[in-house]
C-alpha positions as CSV (number, residue, x, y, z in Angstrom):
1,X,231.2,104.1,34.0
2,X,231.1,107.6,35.5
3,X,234.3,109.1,33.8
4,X,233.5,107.2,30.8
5,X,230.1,108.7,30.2
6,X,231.5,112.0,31.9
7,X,233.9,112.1,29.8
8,X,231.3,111.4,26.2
9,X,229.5,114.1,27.7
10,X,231.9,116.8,27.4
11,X,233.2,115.6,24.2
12,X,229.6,115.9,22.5
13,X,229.3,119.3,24.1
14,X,232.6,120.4,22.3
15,X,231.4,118.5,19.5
16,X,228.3,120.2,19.0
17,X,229.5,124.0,20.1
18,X,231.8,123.4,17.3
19,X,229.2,123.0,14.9
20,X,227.7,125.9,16.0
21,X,230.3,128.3,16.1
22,X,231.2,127.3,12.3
23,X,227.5,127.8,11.1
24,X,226.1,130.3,13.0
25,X,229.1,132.0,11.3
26,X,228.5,130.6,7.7
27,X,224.8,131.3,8.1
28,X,225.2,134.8,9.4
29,X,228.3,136.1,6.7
30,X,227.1,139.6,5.8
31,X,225.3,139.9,2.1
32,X,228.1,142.5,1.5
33,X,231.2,139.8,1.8
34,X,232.7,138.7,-1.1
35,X,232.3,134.9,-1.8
36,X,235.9,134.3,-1.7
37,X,236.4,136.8,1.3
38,X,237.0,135.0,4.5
39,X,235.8,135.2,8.5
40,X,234.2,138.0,7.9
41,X,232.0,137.9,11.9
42,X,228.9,139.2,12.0
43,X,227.1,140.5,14.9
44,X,225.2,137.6,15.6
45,X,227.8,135.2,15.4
46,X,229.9,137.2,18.0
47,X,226.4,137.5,20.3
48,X,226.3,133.3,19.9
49,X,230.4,133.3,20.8
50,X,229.1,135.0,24.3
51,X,226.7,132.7,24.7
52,X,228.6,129.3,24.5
53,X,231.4,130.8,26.9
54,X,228.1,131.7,28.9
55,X,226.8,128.2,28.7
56,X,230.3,126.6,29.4
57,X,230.9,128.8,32.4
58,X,227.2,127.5,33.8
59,X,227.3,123.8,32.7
60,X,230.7,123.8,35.0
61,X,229.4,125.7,37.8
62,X,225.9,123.9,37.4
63,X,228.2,120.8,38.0
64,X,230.0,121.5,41.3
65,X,227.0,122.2,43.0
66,X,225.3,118.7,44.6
67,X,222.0,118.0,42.5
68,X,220.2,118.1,46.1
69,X,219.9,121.6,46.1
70,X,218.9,122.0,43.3
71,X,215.6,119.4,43.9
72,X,215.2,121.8,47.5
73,X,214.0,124.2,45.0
74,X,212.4,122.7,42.3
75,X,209.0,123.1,43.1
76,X,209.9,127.0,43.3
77,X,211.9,126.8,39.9
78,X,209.1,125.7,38.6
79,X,206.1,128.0,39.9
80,X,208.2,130.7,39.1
81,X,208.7,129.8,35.7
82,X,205.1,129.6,35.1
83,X,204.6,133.0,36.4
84,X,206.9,133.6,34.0
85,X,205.1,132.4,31.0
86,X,201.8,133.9,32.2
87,X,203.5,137.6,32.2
88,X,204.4,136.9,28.7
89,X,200.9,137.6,28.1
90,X,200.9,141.2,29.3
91,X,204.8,142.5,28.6
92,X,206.4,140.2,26.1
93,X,207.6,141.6,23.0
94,X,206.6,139.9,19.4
95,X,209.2,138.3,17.6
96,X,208.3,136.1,14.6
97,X,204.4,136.4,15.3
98,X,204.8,134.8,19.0
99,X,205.1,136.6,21.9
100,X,207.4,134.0,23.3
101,X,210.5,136.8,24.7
102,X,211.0,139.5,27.4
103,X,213.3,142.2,25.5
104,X,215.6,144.6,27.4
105,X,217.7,146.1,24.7
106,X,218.8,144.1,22.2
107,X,218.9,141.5,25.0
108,X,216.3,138.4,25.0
109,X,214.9,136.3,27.6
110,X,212.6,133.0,26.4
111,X,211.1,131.6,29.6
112,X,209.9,128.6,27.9
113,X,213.7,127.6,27.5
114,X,214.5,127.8,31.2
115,X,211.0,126.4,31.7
116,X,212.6,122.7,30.4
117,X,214.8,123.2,33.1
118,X,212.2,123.5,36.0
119,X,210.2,120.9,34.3
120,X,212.9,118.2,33.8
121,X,213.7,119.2,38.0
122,X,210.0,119.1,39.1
123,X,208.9,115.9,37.2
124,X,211.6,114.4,39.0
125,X,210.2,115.1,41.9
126,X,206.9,113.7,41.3
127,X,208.2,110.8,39.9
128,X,210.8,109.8,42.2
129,X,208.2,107.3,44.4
130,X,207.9,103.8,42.7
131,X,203.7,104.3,43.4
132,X,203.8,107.4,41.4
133,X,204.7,105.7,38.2
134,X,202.7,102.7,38.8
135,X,199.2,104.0,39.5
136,X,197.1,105.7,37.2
137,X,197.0,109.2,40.0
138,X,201.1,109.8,39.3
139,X,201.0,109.6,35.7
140,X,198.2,112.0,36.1
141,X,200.1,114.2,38.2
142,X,202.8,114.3,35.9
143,X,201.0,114.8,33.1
144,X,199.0,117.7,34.7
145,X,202.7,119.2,35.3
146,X,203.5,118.9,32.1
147,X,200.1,120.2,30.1
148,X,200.1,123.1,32.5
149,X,203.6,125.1,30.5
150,X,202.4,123.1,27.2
151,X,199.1,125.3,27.3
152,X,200.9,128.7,28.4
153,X,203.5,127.7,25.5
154,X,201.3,127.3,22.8
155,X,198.8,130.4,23.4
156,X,202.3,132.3,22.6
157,X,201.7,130.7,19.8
158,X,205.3,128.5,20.2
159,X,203.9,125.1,18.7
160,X,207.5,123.9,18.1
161,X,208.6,124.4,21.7
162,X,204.9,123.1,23.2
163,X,205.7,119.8,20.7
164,X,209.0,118.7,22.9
165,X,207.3,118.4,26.5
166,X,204.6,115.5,25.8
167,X,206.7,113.5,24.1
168,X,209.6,114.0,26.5
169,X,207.5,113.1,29.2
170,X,206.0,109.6,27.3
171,X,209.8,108.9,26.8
172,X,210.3,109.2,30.6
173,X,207.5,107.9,31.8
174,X,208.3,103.9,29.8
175,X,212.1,104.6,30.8
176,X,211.0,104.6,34.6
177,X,208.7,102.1,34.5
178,X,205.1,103.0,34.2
179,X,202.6,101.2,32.9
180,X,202.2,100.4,29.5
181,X,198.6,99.8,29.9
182,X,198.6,103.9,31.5
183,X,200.9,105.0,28.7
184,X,198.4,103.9,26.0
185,X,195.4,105.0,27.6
186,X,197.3,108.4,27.9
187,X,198.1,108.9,23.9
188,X,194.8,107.8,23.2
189,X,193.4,110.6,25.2
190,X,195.9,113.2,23.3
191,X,195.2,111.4,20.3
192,X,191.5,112.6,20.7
193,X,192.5,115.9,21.9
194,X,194.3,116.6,19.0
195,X,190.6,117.2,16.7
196,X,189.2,120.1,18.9
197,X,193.1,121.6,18.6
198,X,192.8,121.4,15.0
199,X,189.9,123.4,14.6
200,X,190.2,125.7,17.9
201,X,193.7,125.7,19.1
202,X,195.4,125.8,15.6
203,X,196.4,129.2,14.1
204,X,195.7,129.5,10.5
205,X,199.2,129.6,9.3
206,X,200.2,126.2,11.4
207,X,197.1,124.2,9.8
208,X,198.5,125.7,5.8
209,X,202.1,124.0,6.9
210,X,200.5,120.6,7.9
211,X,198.9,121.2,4.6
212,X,202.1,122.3,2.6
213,X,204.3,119.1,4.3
214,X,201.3,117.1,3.2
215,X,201.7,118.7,-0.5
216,X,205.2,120.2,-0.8
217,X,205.8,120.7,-4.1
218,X,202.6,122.9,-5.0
219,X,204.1,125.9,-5.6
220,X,201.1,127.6,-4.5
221,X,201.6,126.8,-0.8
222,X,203.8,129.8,0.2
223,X,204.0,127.2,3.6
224,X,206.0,124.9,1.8
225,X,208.7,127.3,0.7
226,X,211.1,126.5,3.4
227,X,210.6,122.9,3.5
228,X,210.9,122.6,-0.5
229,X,214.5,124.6,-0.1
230,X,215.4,122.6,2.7
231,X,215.3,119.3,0.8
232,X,217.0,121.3,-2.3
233,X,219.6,122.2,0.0
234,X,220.3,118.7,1.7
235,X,219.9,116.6,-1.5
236,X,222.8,119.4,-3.1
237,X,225.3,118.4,-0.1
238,X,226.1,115.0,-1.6
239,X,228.6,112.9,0.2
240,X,231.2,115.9,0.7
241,X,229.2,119.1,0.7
242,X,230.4,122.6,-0.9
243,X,232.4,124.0,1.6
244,X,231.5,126.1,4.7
245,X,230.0,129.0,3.9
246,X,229.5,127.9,0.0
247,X,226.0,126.1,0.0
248,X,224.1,127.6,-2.7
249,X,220.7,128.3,-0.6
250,X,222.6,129.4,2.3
251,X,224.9,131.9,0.2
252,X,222.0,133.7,-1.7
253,X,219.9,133.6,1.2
254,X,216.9,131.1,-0.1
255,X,216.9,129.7,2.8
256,X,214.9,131.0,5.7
257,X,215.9,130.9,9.2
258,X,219.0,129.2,8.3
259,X,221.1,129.5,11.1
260,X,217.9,128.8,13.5
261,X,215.5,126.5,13.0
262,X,216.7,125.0,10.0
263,X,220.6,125.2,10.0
264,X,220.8,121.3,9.9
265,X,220.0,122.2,6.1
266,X,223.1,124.5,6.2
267,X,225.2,121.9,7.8
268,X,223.9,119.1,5.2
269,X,224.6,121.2,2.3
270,X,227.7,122.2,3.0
271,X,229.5,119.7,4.5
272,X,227.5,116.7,2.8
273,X,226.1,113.3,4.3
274,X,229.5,112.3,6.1
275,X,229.5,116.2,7.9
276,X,225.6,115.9,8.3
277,X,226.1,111.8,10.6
278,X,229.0,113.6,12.7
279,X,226.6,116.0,14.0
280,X,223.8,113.0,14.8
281,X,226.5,111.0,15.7
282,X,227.2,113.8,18.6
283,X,223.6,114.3,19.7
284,X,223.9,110.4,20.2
285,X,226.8,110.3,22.0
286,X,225.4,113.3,24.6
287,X,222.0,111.0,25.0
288,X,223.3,107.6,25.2
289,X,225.9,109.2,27.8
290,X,223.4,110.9,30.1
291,X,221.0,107.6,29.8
292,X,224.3,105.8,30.6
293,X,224.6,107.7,33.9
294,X,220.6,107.3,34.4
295,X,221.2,103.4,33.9
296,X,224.2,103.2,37.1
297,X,222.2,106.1,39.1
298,X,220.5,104.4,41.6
299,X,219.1,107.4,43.8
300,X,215.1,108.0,42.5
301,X,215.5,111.7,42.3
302,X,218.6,111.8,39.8
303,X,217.5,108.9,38.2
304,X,214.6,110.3,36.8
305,X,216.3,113.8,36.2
306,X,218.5,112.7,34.1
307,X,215.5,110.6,32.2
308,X,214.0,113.5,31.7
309,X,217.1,115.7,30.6
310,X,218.0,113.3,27.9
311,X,214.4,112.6,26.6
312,X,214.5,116.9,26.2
313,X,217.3,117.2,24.5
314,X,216.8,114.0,22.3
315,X,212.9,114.9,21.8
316,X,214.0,118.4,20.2
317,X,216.7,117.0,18.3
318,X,214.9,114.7,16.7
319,X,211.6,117.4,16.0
320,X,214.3,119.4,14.7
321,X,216.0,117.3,12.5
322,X,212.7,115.6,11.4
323,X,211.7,119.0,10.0
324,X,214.5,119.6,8.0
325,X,214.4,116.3,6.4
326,X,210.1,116.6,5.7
327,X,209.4,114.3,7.9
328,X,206.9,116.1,10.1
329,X,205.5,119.5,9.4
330,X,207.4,122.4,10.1
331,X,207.6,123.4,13.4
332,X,210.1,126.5,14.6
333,X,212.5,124.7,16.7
334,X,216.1,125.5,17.3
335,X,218.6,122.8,17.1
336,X,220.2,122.6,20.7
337,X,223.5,123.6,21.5
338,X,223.7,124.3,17.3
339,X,221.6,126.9,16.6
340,X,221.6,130.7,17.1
341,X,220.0,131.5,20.5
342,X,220.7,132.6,23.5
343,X,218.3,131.5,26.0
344,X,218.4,127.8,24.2
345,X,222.3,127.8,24.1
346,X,222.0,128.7,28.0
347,X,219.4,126.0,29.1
348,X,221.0,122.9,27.2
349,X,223.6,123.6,29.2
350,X,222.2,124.0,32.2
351,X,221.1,120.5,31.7
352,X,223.9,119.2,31.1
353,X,225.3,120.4,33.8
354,X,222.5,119.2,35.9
355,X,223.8,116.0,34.4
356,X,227.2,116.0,35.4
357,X,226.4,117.3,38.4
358,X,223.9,114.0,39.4
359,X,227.5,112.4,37.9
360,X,229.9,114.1,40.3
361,X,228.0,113.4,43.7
362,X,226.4,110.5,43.7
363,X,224.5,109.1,46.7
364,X,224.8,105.9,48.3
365,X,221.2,104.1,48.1
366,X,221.5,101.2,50.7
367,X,218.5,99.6,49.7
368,X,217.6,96.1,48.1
369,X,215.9,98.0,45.3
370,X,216.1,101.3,43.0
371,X,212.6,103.7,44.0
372,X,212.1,103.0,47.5
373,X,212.9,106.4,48.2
């Protein structure tokens, strides 16, 4: 089961590098190219190039190194990256209206990407008892760990990346076996929460795009501009899509943030339905995988890591796609492994190296039962 679900895992990750590679370069063809004119490589698709061989050389390295190092220093990992995310406060640069990177050069650093790392690592270590998950004081725990980045996140304001962790952490919390009586009481409490974020912790221009996905074709609602050209370019795919690099909305550029948060609609356009279920297909494939190794891992520590990796990745996936399609408001959110980005290219896959790593040294759990550790 371990070579098989190895073996899924690198195949997704080649899968979905591909996909990146071929439209972070259609998304990023210079205005000045000719329509006919051919791999012509722009500067950010050459920068995204690095970053995959980056992320390749780390997932591998990631993996040779036994997991139980890595949880020696999770509890560091992750104080540091909250230091991290507080400095952001006083140096980080402004990108997009968020001050969410540290910029040296035309180099960037988003600590709230390597901060999923640290979180996935450190959870793991709160959770790895049975009695955490199944009293009321370790889901609190966890939850506190989790609310603690979620807050630093969204003062950035970075609602999109703030949106992955709760969820995530409901998805491994029922997958480890907490609760359900917890678990509800839990999204009741956020539930509530959410009314004093609407009206104190909401910027302005996040409550007009609930408002434009409520109401996307008023015209008015400059909010709904991306969303309406998003569906445009999807439904214009078809079966077959245009061709790469010949979607109408990505060509003339109607499209914003095409080949970040919302290059699922470049993929959908251009290479149609069939093109648009190979890349789910692959994010399936790198989920069911990892929860396939979580399933036959019976050591508490890299059992719940991995729970926690694949509820990450899936979580912003799903957000990600879920935009593009309308069906939740839009949130900026990269597409992992797919869209342009350094720092997210880099920390998906770190994880899934974490992943292969709990794969490639496993440890023998005499016990009876899985989390008596």
């Amino acid at each position: 089961m371990r070579l098989l679900a190895t073996t899924a895992i690198y195949l997704s990750l080649a899968g979905l590098c591909l996909y990146g590679m071929l439209f972070v370069y259609s998304s990023t063809i210079p205005p000045w190219a000719d329509a006919d004119e051919t791999w012509v490589f722009s500067g950010a698709f050459k920068k995204q190039c690095v970053f995959y061989l980056l992320g390749c050389v780390l997932a591998y390295g990631v993996s040779r190194i036994p997991y139980r190092r890595w949880r020696s220093y999770s509890l560091l990992f992750y104080i540091t990256n909250l230091f991290l995310l507080v400095l952001l406060r006083f140096f980080g640069q402004v990108f997009g209206g968020a001050r969410s990177w540290f910029a040296i050069g035309d180099l960037r650093y988003q600590p709230s990407e390597t901060m999923k790392i640290a979180w996935a690592l450190y959870l793991a270590e709160v959770l790895r008892h049975r009695a955490q998950r199944g009293k009321l004081w370790g889901l609190t725990s966890s939850f506190l760990a989790t609310l603690v980045p979620v807050f630093l996140i969204l003062i950035q304001p970075d609602l999109g990346t703030a949106c992955i962790f709760v969820p995530a952490l409901t998805l491994t919390l029922y997958a480890t076996g907490a609760r359900k009586r917890h678990l509800a009481l839990a999204v009741g409490i956020m539930v509530i929460a959410a009314i004093p974020l609407w009206h104190f912790g909401m910027k302005e221009y996040q409550k007009d795009r609930l408002r434009a996905w409520l109401d996307p074709k008023n015209k008015e609602q400059k909010e709904a501009y991306q969303l309406r050209h998003s569906l445009l370019a999807v439904a214009d795919g078809s079966w077959f899509g245009k061709g790469l690099g010949q979607g109408e909305m990505n060509r003339l550029a109607l499209l914003p943030e095409r080949h970040t948060d919302f290059i699922f609609s470049v993929i959908a356009e251009e290479l149609g339905l069939f093109g648009a279920l190979g890349l789910i297909a692959a994010y399936g494939l790198l989920v069911l995988a990892i929860v396939a190794l979580a399933t036959y891992t019976r050591e508490p520590y890299g059992k719940v890591a991995l729970t926690a990796i694949a509820s990450i990745i899936f979580c912003q996936a799903f957000i990600n796609l879920a935009v593009a399609l309308g069906i939740i408001p839009t949130t900026g959110l990269t597409l992992p492994l797919v869209s342009a980005g350094g720092s997210s290219v880099v920390a998906t896959s770190v994880m899934v190296g974490l992943a292969l790593s709990i794969a490639r040294h496993p440890v023998t759990v005499l016990s009876s039962e899985d989390y008596l550790d």
